[in-house]
GUVOSE-137797 format. One record per residue (C-alpha): x, y, z. Coordinates in steps of 0.02 Angstrom, whole numbers. Each point is the difference from the previous one (the first is absolute). Example, Ala and Ser with C-alpha at 12.3 -4.5 7.8 and 13.67 -1.06 7.14 Angstrom:
+--------+--------+--------+
:      X :      Y :      Z :
+--------+--------+--------+
:    615 :   -225 :    390 :
:     69 :    172 :    -33 :
+--------+--------+--------+
# end
This chain:
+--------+--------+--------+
:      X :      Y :      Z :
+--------+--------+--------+
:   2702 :    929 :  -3338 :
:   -134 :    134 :     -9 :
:   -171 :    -22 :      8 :
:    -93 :    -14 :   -174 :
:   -128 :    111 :     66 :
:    -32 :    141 :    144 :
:   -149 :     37 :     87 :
:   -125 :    120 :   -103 :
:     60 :    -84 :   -166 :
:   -149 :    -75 :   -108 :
:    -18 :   -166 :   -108 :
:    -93 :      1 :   -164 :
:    -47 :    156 :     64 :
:   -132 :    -95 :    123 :
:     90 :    -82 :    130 :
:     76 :    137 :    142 :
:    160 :    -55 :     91 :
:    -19 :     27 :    191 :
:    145 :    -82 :     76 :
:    119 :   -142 :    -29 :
:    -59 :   -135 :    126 :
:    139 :   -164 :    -75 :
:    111 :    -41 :    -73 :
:     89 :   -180 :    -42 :
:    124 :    -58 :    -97 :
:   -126 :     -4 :   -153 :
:    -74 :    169 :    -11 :
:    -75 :    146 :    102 :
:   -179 :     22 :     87 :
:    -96 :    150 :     15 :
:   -177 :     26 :     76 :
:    -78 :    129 :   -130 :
:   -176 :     71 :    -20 :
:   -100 :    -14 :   -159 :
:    -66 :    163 :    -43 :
:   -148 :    -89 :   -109 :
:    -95 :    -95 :    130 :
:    101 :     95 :    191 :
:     69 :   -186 :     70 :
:    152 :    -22 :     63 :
:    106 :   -115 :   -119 :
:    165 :    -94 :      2 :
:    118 :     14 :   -155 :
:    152 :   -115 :    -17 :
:    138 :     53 :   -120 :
:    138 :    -71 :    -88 :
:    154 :     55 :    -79 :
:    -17 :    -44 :   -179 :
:    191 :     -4 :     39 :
:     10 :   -123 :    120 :
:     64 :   -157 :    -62 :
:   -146 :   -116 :     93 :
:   -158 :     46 :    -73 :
:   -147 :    -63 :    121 :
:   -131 :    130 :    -14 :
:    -50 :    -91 :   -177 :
:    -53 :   -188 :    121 :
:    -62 :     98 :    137 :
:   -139 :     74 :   -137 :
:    -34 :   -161 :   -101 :
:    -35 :    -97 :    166 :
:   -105 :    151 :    102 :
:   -101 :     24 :   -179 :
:    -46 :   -192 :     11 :
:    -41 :     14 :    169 :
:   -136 :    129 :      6 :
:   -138 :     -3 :     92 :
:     65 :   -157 :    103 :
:    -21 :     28 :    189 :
:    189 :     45 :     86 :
:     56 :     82 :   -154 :
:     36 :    195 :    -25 :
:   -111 :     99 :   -140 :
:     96 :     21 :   -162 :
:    -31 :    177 :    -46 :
:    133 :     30 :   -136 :
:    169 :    -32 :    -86 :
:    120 :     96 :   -130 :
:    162 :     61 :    -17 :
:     98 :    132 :    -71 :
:    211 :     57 :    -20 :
:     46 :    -34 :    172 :
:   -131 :    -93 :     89 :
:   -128 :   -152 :    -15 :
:   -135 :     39 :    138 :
:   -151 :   -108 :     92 :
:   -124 :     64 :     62 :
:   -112 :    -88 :    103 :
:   -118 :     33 :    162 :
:     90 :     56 :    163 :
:      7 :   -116 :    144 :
:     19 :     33 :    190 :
:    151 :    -84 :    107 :
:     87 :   -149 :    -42 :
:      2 :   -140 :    111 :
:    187 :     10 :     38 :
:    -20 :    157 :     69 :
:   -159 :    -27 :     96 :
:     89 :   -160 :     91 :
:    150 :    106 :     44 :
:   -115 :    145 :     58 :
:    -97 :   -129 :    164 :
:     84 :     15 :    153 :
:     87 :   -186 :    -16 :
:     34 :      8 :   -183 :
:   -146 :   -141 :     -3 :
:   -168 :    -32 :    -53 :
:   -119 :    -89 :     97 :
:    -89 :   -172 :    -76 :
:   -139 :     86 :    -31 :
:     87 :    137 :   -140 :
:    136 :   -137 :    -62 :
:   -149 :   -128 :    -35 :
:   -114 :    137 :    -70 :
:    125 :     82 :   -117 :
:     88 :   -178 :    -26 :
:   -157 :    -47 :    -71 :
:    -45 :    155 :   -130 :
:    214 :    -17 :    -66 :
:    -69 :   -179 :    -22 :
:   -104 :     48 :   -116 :
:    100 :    124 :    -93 :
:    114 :   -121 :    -27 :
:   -121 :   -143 :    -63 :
:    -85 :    149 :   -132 :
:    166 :     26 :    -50 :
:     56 :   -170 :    -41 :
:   -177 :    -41 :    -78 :
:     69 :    152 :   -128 :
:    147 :   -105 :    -43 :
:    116 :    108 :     96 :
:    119 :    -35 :    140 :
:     43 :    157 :     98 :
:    158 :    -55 :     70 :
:     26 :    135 :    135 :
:   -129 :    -57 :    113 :
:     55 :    145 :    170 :
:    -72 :     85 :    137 :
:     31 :    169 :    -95 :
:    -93 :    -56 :   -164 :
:   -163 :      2 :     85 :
:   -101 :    157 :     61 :
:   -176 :     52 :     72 :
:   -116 :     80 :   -105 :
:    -11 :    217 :     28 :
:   -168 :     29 :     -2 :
:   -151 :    -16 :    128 :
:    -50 :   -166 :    -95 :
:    152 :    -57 :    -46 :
:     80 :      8 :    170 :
:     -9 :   -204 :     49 :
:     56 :    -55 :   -178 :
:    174 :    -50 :    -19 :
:     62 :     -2 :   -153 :
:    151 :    -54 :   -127 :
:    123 :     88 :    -44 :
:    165 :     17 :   -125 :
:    -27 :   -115 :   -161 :
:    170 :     65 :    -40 :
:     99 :   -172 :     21 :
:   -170 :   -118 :    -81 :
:     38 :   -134 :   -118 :
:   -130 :    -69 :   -103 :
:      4 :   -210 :     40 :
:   -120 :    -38 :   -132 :
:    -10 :    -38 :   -184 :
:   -145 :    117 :   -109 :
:    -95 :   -196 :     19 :
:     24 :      1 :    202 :
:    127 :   -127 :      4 :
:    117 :     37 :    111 :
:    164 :     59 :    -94 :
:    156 :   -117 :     12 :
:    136 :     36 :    158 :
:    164 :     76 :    -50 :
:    150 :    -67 :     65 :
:     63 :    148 :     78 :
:   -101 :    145 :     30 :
:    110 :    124 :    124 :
:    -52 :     62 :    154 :
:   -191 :    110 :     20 :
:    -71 :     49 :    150 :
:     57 :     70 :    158 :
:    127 :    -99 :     88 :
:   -111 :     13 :    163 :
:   -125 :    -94 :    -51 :
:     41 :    -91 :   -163 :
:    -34 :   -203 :      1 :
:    132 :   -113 :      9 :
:     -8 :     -7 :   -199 :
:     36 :    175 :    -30 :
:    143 :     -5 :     81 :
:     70 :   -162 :   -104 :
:    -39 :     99 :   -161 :
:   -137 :   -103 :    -48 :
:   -141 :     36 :    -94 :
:   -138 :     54 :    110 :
:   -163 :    -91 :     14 :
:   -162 :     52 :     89 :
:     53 :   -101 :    144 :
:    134 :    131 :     42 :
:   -111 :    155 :      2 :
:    -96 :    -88 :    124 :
:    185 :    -33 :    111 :
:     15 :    171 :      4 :
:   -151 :      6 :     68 :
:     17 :   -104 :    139 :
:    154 :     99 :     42 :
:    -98 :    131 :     12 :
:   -149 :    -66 :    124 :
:    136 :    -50 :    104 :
:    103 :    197 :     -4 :
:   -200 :     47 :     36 :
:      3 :   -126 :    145 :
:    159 :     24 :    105 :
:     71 :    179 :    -76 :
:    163 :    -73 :    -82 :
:     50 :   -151 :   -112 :
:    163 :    -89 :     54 :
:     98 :     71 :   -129 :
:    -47 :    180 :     29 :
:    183 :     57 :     34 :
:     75 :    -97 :   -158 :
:     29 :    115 :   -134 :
:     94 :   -125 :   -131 :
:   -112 :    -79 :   -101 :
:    103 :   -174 :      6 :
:      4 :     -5 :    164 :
:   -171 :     20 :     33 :
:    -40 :   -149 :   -132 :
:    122 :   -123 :    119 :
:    -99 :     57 :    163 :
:   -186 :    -34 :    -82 :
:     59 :   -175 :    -66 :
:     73 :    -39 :    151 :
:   -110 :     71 :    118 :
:   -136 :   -108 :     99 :
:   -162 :     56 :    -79 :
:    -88 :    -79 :    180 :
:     77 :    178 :     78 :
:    -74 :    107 :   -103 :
:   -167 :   -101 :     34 :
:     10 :      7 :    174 :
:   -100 :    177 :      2 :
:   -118 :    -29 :   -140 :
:   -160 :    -77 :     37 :
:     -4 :   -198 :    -30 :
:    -80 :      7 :   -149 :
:    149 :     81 :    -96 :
:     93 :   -165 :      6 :
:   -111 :    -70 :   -109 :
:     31 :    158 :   -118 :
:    165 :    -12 :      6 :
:      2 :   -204 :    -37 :
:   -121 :     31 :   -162 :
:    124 :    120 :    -62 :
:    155 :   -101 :     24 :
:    -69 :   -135 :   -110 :
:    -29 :    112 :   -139 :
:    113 :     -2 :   -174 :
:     20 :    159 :   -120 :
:   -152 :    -54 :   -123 :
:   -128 :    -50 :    189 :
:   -145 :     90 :     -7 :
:    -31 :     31 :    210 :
:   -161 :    -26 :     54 :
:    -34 :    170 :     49 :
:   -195 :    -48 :     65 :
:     85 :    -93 :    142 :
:    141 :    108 :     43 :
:   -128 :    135 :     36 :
:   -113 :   -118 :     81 :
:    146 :    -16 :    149 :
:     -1 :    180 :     -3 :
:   -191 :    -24 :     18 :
:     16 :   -145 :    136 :
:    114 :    114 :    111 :
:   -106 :    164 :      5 :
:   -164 :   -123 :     29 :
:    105 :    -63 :    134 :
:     55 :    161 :     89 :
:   -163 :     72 :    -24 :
:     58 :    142 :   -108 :
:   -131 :    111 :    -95 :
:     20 :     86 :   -163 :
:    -49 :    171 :    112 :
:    126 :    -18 :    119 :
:    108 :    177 :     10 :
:    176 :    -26 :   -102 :
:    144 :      3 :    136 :
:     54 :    167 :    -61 :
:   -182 :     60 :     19 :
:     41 :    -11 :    187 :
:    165 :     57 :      6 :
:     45 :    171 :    -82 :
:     76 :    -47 :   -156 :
:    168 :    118 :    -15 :
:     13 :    -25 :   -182 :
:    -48 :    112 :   -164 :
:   -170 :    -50 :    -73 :
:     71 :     39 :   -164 :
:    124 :    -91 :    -26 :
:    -24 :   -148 :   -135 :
:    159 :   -101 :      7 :
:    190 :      0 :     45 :
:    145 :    -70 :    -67 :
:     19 :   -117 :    158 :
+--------+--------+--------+
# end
């Protein structure tokens, strides 16, 4: 299918298109440039077409969230006869790529524990919103683009959200089935059984991806059927994938386990292991990012990927 737009087209005559930097099964990215204030900008578009419409979430959840640390600047929203578009600010590399650009495919403690512990976050902010994000990956999180931005990490892709509260806060009764969300890489045990989501499984995909940070491949890498891949990660000794993470992760991993749909985690001492371990190792805030060190092969403007 062609692309909705080409480089040198403009948005509400405001927003320029530069270049088409993703794409996914839900839409097309562009970095742009704002011709009002001269930033750089990325714009998401949707087919008003397309029979899943996610652009519509990804705004009501990124509008609650301003001004919460992690989260990308909402700049503006419309539509018109063939497009929805989002635009919000631009972000640097996403963490899938900057893992696959080090010279093992690995990050050291250091980065894993440091980033581990601002997606942490993200996700906490994001569940104190009454959302679940439920597509918790590697490529959903990028650095910030600018000089003080650079060390931030931050979510994105609100496109598959669901809203687990009621308007009081309560949190809104499971369905029986719920089909499949995520990304069959790293989507909790739950997902794959069709069942409704909790916060619990956001934070499972999270631990799948400390541990991809960690050793540079989850044991299911190669599986491409999504019911296959369901079999292997109930069947599969969690006490491997443990093996490389510091010690403290057991006790992450054992918290989470407990935890029904409607469990609120206690977020304060999840990040307090994250805490323990870079006390431990003697890790500082300042330390250089692993791809600080290494020349980092991949495009600084790219925002996310299908993958």
């Amino acid at each position: 299918m062609a692309d909705l737009l080409k480089p040198g087209d403009v948005v509400r005559q405001r927003w320029k298109i530069i270049k088409k930097i993703g794409g996914g099964g839900f839409g097309e990215i562009y970095r742009g440039l704002d011709q009002v204030t001269k930033d750089y900008v990325a714009i998401k578009l949707e087919s008003v077409h397309q029979s899943k419409q996610v652009l519509k979430m990804e705004v009501a959840v990124l509008k609650k969230l301003q001004g919460v640390d992690h989260i990308c600047k909402f700049i503006s929203c419309g539509r018109n006869e063939s497009f929805n578009y989002l635009v919000m600010s631009l972000q640097g590399s996403n963490l899938a790529e900057l893992r696959r650009s080090q010279p093992k495919g690995v990050f050291s403690h250091s980065t894993m524990l440091r980033l581990g512990t601002q997606i942490l976050k993200s996700v906490k902010s994001i569940h104190e919103a009454g959302f679940l994000h439920r597509d918790i990956k590697p490529s959903n999180f990028a650095m910030g683009n600018t000089p003080d931005t650079v060390h931030i990490c931050y979510m994105l892709d609100f496109g598959l959200s669901r809203q687990f509260t009621k308007a009081n806060g309560e949190v809104r009764p499971p369905r029986n089935t719920a089909g499949f969300r995520g990304t069959v890489r790293y989507a909790s045990i739950n997902a794959h059984e069709n069942k409704e989501m909790g916060r619990h499984d956001d934070l499972w995909s999270f631990f799948y991806l400390m541990v991809e940070f960690t050793v540079g491949q989850l044991p299911w890498r190669k599986m491409k059927d999504k019911e296959q891949v369901g079999k292997m990660k109930k069947t599969y000794d969690i006490a491997n994938l443990l093996k490389s993470m510091p010690g403290e992760f057991k006790q992450f991993v054992d918290h989470i386990s407990k935890l029904k749909y409607e469990d609120k985690p206690d977020y304060k001492m999840l990040l307090g292991l994250l805490e323990q371990i870079i006390k431990r190792k003697g890790i500082k805030e300042s330390d250089p990012y692993d791809w600080e060190t290494t020349p980092c092969d991949c495009s600084q403007t790219t925002h996310t990927t299908s993958t």
